[in-house]
C-alpha positions in Angstrom: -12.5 3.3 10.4 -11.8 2.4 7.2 -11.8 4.5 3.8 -10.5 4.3 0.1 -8.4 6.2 -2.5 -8.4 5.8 -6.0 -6.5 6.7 -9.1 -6.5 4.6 -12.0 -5.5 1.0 -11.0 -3.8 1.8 -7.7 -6.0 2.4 -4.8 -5.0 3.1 -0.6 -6.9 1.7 1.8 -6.6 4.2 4.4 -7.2 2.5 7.9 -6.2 5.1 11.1 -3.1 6.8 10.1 -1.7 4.6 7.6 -2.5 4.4 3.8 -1.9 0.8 2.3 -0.5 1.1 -1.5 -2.4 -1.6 -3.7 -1.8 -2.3 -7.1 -2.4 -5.4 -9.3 0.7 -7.1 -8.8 2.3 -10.2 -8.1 3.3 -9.1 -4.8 2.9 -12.0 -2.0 1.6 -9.6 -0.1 -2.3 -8.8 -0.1 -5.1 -7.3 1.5 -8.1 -9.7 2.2 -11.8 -8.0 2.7 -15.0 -8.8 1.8 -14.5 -11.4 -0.5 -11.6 -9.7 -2.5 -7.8 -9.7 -2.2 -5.8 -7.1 -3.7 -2.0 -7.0 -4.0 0.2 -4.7 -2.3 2.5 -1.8 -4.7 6.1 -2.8 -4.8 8.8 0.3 -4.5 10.9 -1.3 -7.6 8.2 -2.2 -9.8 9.8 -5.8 -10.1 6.2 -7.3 -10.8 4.0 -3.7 -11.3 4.4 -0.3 -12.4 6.0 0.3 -9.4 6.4 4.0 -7.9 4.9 6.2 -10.5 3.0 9.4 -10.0 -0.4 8.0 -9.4 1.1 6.8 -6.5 2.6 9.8 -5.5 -0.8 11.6 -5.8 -2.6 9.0 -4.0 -0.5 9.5 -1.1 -0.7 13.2 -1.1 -4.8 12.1 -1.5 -4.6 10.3 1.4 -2.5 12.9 3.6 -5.7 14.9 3.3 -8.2 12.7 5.1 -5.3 12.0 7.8 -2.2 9.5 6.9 0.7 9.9 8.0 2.7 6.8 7.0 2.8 4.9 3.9 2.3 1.2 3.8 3.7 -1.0 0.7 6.2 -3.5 -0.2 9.6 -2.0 -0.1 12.8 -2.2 -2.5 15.9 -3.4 -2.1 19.5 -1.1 -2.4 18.7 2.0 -4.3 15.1 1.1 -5.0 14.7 1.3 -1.4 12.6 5.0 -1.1 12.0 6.6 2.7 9.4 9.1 1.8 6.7 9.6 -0.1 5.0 12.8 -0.5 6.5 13.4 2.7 5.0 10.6 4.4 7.7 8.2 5.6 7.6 4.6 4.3 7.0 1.3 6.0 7.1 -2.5 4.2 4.0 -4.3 4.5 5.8 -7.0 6.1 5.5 -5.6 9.3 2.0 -4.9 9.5 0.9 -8.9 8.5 -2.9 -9.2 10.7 -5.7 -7.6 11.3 -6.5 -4.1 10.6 -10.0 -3.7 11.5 -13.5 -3.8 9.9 -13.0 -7.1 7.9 -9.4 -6.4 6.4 -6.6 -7.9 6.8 -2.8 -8.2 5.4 -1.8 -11.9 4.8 1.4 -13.2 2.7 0.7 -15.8 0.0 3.2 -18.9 -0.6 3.7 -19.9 -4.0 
């Protein structure tokens, strides 16, 4: 099943246990479903807004209906963050496919 959380521009699509951070972006990295693609959040902010507190209260959002791990595009050295909210962090790079009910995560090449 499949379910959304909102705050401002940055939404998580919520699918089983794991909360996908989107945020308009020029991340490579997006989520494709029902005729719309929308970027994935990137930890440093090299292209977004990066980790501010909407995401931060989106995540603790989506721990309510049930996530437990954090999906989004990592950063690199000391913009690398493990946790958020609690929740630990994984890149979207290892969850490219399918994720059910007409969604998917695919990486665009300039």
């Amino acid at each position: 099943m499949v379910s959304f959380v909102e705050l401002g521009y940055t939404r998580g699509l919520i699918v089983g246990t794991d909360v996908h951070v989107l945020k308009p972006s020029r991340s490579t990295y997006a989520v494709f479903g029902r005729g719309h693609r929308q970027s994935y959040c990137c930890q440093d902010g090299c292209c977004d807004s990066g980790l501010r507190p909407d995401v931060v209260r989106l995540v603790e959002a989506a721990k309510e209906q049930g996530a437990t791990r954090v999906i989004l595009r990592t950063g690199l050295g000391s913009n690398y963050v493990r946790t958020i909210a609690g929740l630990p962090v994984s890149d979207v790079s290892n969850h490219v496919g399918e994720l059910g009910d007409g969604y998917s995560v695919r990486r665009s090449y300039g």
